[in-house]
Rosetta silent file (secondary structure, phi, psi, omega in degrees, C-alpha in Angstrom):
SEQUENCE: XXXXXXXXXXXXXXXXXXXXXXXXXXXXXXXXXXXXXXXXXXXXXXXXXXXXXXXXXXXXXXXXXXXXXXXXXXXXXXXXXXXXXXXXXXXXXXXXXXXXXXXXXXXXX
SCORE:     score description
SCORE:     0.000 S_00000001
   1 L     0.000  142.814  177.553  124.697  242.086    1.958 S_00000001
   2 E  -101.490  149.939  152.817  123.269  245.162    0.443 S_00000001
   3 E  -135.335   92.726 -169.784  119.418  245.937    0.782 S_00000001
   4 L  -112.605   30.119  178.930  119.787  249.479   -0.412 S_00000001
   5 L   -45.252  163.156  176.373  115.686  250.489   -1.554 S_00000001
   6 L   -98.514  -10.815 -179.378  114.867  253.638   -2.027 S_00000001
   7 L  -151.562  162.347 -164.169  111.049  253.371   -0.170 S_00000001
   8 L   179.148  136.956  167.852  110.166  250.066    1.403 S_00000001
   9 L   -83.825 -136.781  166.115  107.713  248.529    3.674 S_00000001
  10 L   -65.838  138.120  163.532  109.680  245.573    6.444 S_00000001
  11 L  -114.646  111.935 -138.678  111.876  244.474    4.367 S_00000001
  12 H  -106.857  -26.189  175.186  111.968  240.843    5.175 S_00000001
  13 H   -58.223  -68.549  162.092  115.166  239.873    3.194 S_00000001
  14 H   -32.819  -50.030  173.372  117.490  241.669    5.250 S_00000001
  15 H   -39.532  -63.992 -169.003  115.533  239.723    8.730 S_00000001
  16 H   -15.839  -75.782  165.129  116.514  236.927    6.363 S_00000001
  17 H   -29.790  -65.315  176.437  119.963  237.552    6.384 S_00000001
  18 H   -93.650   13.803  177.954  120.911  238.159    9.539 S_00000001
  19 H   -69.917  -61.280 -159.161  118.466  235.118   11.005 S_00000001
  20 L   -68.236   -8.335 -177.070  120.873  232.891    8.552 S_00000001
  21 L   -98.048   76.202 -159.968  124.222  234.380    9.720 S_00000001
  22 L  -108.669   24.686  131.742  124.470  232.208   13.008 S_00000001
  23 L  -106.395   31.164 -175.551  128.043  232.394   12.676 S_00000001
  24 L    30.426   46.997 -165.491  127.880  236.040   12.782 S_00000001
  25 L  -122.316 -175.176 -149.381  129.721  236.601   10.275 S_00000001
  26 L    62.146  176.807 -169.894  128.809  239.272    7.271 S_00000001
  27 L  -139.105  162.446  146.320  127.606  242.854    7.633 S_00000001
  28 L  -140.374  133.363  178.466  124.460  244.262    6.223 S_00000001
  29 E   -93.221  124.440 -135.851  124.248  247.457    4.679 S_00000001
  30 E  -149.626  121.205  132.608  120.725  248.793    4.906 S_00000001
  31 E    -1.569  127.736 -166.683  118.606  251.246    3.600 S_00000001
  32 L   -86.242  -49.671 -162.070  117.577  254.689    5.938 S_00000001
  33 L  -101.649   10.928  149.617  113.768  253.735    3.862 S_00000001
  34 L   -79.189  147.405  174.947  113.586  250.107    4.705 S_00000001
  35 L   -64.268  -38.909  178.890  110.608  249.495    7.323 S_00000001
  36 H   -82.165   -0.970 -170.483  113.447  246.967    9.230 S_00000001
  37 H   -66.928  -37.715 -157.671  116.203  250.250    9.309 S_00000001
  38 H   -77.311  -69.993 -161.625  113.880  251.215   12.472 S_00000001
  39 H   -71.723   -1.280  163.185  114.424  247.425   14.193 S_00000001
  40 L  -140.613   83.154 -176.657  118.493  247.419   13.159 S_00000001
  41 L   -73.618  -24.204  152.924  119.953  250.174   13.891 S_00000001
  42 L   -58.335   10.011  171.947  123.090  247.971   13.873 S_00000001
  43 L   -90.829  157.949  166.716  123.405  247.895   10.107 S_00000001
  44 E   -71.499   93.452  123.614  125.671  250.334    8.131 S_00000001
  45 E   -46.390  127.566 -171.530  122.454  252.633    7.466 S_00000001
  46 E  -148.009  152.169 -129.366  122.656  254.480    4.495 S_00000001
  47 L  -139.435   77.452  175.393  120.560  257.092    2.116 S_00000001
  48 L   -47.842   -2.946 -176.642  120.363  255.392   -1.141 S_00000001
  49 L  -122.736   38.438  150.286  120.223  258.576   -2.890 S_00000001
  50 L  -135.475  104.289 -177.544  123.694  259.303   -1.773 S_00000001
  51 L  -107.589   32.051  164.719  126.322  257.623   -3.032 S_00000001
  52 L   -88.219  -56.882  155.852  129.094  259.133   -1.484 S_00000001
  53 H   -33.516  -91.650  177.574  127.215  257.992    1.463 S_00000001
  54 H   -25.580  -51.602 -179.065  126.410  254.893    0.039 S_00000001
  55 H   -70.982  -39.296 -157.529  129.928  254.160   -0.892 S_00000001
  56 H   -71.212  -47.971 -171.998  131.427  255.310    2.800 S_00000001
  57 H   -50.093  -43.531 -177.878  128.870  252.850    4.069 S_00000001
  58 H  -107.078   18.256  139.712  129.742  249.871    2.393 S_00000001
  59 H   -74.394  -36.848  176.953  133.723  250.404    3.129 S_00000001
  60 H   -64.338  -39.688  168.090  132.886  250.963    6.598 S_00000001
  61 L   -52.405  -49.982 -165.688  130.788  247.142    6.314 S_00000001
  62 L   -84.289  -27.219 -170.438  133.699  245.971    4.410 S_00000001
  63 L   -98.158   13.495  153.149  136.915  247.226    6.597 S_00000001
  64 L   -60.991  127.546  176.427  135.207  246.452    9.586 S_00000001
  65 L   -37.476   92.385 -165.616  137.133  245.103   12.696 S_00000001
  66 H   -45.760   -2.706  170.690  135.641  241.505   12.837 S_00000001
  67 H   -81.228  -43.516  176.433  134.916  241.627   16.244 S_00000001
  68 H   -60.062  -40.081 -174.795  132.598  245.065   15.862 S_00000001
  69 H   -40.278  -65.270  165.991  131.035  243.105   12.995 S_00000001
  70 H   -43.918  -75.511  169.932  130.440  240.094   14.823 S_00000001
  71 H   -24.740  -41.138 -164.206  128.732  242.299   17.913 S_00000001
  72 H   -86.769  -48.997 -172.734  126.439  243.977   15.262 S_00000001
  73 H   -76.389  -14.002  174.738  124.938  240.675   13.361 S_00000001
  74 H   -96.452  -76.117 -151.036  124.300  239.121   17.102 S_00000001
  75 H   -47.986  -54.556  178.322  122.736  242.324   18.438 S_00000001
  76 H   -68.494   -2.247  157.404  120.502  242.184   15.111 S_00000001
  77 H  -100.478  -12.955  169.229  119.781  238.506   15.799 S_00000001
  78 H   -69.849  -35.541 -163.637  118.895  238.860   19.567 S_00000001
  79 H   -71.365  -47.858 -170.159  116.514  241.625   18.435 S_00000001
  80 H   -61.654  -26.023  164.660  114.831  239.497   15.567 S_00000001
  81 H   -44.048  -71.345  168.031  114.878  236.692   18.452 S_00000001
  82 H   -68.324  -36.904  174.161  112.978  238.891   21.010 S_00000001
  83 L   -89.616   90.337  168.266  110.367  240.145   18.227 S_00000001
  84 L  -121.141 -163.470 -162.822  109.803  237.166   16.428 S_00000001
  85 H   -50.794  -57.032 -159.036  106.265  236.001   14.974 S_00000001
  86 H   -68.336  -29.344  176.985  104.561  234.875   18.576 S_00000001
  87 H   -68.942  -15.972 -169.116  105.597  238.696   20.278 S_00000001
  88 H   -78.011  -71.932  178.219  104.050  240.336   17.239 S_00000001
  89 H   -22.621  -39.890 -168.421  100.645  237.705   17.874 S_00000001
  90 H   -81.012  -14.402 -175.266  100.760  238.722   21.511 S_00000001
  91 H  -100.267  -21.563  178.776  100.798  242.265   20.639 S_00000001
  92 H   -94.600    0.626  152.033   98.591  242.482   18.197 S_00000001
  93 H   -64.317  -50.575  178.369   96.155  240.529   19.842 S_00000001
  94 H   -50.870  -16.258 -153.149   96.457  242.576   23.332 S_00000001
  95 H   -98.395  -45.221  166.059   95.992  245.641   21.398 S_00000001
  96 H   -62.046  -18.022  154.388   92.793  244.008   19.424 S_00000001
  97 H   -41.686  -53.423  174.903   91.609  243.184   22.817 S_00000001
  98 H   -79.992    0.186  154.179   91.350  246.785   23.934 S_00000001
  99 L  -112.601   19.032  164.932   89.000  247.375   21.306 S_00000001
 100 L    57.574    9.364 -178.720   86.600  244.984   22.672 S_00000001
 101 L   -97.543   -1.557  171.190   85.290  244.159   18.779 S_00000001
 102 L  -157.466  127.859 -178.612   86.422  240.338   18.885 S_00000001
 103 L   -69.058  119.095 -174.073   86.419  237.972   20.987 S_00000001
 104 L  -147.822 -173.674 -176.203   89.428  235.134   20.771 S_00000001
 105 L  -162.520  126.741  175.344   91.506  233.394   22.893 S_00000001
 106 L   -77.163  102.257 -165.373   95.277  232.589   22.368 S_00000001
 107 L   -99.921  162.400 -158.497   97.028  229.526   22.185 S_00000001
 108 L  -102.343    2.162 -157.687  100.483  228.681   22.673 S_00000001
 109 L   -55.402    0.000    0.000  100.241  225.167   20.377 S_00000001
């Protein structure tokens, strides 16, 4: 899969992507100016507004050695695993917590 923007916030399609590839199979080729480029560094990252670059990227995605491939879409699904929606709650609650403006209390339901 390509997600090649040229500016981007998280780009939630790619997460998509490799959440759905649980037979680790595909590559994704990813944008240097997607917001998720930070959290998968195991993507072919590439600088849509090169497309020499841009092409070397998505031969290296396609002629990869299915084993490196495989390693790369499980590393990017362990990560989206450990950050999913409840570590983002816990952090952005601890962190509104240290500014002492609201009181709450977190449940685990």
């Amino acid at each position: 899969m390509a997600v090649t923007p040229l500016r981007d916030g998280m780009n939630l399609v790619a997460k998509e992507y490799v959440a759905a590839r649980v037979d680790d199979s595909g590559a994704l080729l990813l944008s240097e100016f997607a917001g998720a480029a930070a959290e998968m560094p195991e993507a072919y990252l590439v600088n849509p507004h090169d497309l020499e670059g841009l092409k070397q990227g998505l031969l290296a995605a396609l002629q990869a050695d299915p084993a490196d491939a495989a390693a790369r879409m499980r590393a990017m699904r362990a990560h989206l695993h450990r950050y999913d929606i409840r570590s983002w709650v816990r952090s952005y609650l601890s962190t509104l917590d240290g500014t002492g403006s609201v009181p709450h209390e977190l449940t685990t339901d």
